[in-house]
N, C-alpha and C positions, 0 to 999 in steps of 0.2 A: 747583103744589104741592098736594100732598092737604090735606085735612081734618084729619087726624092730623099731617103733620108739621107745619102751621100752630097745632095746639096746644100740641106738644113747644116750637116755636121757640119761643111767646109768652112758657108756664111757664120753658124757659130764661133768659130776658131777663129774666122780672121778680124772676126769683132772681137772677140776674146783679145786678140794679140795688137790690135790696133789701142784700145782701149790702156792695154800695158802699157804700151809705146808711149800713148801721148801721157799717162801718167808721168813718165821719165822718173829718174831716179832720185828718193826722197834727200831736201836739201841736206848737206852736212850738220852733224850737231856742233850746236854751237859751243866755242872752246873759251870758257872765262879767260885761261891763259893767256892766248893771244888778246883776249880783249882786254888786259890788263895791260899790255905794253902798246896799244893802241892808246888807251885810253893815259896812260902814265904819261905818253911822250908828245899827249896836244891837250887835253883835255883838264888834264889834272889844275893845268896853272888859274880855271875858270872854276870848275867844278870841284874842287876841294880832292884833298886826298880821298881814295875811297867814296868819292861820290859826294861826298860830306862840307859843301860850301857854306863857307859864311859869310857869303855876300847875299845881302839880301837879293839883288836884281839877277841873282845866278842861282836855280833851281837845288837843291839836293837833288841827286838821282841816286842814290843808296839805298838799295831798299827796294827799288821799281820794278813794276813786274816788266821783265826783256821783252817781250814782244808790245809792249807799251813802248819803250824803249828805241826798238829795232823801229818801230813804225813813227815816232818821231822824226828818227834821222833820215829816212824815206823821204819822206813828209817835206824837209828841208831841202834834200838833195836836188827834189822834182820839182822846190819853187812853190809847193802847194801849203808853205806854213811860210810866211815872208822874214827872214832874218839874215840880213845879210852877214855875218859874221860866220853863222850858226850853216849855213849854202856856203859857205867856203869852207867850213871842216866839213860837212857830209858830204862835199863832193867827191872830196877823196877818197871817201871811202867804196868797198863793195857791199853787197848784200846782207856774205857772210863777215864781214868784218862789224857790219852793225849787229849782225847775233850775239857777234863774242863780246860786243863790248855793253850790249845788255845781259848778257850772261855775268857779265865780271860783277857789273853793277847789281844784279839783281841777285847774286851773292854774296852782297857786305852789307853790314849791318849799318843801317841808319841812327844816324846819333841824336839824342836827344837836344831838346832848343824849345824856343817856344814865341810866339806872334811880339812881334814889340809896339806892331801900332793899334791904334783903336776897330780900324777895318777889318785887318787880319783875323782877330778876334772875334768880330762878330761872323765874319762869314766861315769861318771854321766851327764856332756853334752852329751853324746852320747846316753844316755838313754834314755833323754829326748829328741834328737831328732828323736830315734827309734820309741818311745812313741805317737811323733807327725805326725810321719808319718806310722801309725796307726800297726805296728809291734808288735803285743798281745802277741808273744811265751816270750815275757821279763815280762809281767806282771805277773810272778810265785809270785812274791813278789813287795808288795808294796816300793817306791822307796823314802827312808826318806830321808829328808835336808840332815842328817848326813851319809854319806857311809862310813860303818867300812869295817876293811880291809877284813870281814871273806866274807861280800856281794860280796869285787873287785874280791878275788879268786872265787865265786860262778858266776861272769858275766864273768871274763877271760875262765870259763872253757865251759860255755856256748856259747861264742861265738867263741869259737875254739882254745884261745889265748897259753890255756896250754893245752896238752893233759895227759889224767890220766890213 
């Protein structure tokens, strides 16, 4: 082997192995389990059993795709979604404790409901006709029977209605 291709190989390898490195080791899968006793022993008393609230001004999250999820409670922890209540449960948590507890969530089945006010209703037609006329930027979250009022302020602001 020459000179030069014994440099090429070396430079290959330790980019090869730098490259591993800074990848680091893929996060842990997320364990509904744990995120079940996460979510049982703070969450539940807001967010319903199973995700399944029936307070209007408290989301359903049953049903939600976890990395929707996970990235909320990010979102809260870092101060970058303003809720104070909501920044003192995601503080406490870690990473992967927000995986599990969209995992948990986004393995139970969301319950059927449906809009009680005038608004609710019209803007959830609107969804579904956004929906159907194949408008993806609304799919951040899946679009339950039931529209709580926390989802209308998250489509109003999305769709330009209130500015923040």
């Amino acid at each position: 082997m020459t000179f030069f291709a014994r440099i090429l190989l070396s430079v290959g390898l330790t980019g090869f192995f730098l490259v591993a490195h800074a990848e680091g080791a893929a996060p842990a899968k997320a364990d509904p389990a744990k995120g079940s006793a996460i979510y049982n022993g703070v969450c539940v008393s807001c967010h319903g059993a199973d995700g399944n609230s029936s307070i209007p001004s408290n989301p359903k999250l049953a049903q939600q795709h976890p990395e929707y999820l996970a990235k909320q409670l990010a979102e809260f922890k870092s101060g970058k979604r303003a809720n104070a209540v909501m920044m003192g449960f995601a503080s406490a948590l870690s990473e992967d404790d927000m995986r599990n507890v969209g995992a948990y969530l986004g393995s139970n089945k969301a319950k059927p409901g449906f809009a009680k006010d005038k608004e609710s209703k019209v803007i959830l037609a609107t969804l579904r006709q956004m929906n159907r006329n194949q408008f993806h930027f609304i799919n951040l979250f899946k679009v339950n029977v039931e529209m709580t009022m926390y989802k209308v302020e998250m489509v109003k602001i999305s769709l330009g209605l209130i500015h923040v």
